[in-house]
N, C-alpha and C positions, 0 to 999 in steps of 0.2 A: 504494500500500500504506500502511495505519495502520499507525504505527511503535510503536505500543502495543498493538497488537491481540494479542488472547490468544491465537492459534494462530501466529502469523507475525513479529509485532512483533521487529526487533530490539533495542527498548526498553524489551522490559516483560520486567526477571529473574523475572518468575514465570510467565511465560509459556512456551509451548513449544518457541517459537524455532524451529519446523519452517522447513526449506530446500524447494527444488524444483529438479526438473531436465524438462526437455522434452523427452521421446524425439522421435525422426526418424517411426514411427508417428501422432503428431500427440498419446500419453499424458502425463502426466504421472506423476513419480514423486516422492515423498518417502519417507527412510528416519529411523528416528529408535527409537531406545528410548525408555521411559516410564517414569519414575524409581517406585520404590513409594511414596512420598504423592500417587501418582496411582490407586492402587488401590482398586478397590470390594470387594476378601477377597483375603484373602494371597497375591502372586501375579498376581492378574488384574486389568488396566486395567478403570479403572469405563466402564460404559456411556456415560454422558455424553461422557468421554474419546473412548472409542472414534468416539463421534459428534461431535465436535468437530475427528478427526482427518480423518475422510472428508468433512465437510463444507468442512475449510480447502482439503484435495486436489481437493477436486470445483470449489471455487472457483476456484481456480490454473486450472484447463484452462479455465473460463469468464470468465476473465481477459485470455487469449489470442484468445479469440473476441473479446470487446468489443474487444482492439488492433487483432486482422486487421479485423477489418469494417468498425471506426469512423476508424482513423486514431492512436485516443487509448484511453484506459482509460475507459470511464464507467461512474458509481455500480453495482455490482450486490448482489444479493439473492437470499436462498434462499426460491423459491415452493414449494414440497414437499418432502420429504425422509422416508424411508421407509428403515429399518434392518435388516435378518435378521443377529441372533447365528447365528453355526455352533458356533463354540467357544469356548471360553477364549481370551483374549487374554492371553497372559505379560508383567507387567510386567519392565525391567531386561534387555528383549534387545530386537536388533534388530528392528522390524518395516518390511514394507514398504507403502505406501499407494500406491495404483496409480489412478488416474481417467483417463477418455475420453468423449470426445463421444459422442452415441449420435444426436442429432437435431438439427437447426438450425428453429424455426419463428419468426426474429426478432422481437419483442425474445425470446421465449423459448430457453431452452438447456437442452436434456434432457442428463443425464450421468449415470453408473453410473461407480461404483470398488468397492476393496476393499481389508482390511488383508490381510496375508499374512505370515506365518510367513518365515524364512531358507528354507527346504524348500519354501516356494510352496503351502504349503494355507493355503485361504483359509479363514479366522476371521471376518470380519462383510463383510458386502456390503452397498452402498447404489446408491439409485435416486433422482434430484433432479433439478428443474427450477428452474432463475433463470431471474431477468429481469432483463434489462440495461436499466436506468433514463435517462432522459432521451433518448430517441431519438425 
């Protein structure tokens, strides 16, 4: 992990400092509110955001594949990535970011997540494929 990275970093204060946790499932989860100087209109996480958040979650579970597989973490990268808005995303409460593997076709790794609400409706959904580099 970069210790400055701007979704993850535990180094960069202006960063989002997202955590994670690995269900028994094999998903991954991060919870996190989104302060309002993260908002794109009063109220609602900017898009970017939004897509910043599911792209770091989606990483996290492709993370875990480059461990299991390789032995080690190696370099990875977002080859596609593809967004559906459902709703408004509420800055200043909790949300939840949920990712899961969807395909293994090595080095490639298909995964799908989504933000979700306390109440579990889901707000933006994503579809992504990395590649785990240097194999």
């Amino acid at each position: 992990m970069y210790n400055t990275c701007f979704g993850c970093g535990e180094d960069n204060p202006s960063g989002l400092q997202m955590k994670r946790e690995y269900e028994v499932d094999g998903s991954v989860v991060s919870r996190i509110a989104i302060e309002e100087k993260y908002a794109g209109d009063k109220g609602v996480v900017h898009g970017g955001i939004q897509a910043t958040l599911l792209d770091e979650v989606l990483g996290f579970a492709v993370r875990k594949v480059s461990e299991d597989n390789y032995g080690e973490l190696k370099p990875i990268v977002t080859a596609t990535f593809q967004l559906k808005y459902k709703a408004p995303c509420p800055t200043q409460t909790e949300l939840v970011i949920r990712s899961r593997i969807t395909k293994l076709e090595l080095p490639s790794v298909f995964v799908e997540g989504e933000i979700c609400n306390a109440a579990g409706d889901v707000l933006t959904r994503a579809e992504a494929r990395w590649r785990i580099m240097g194999v």
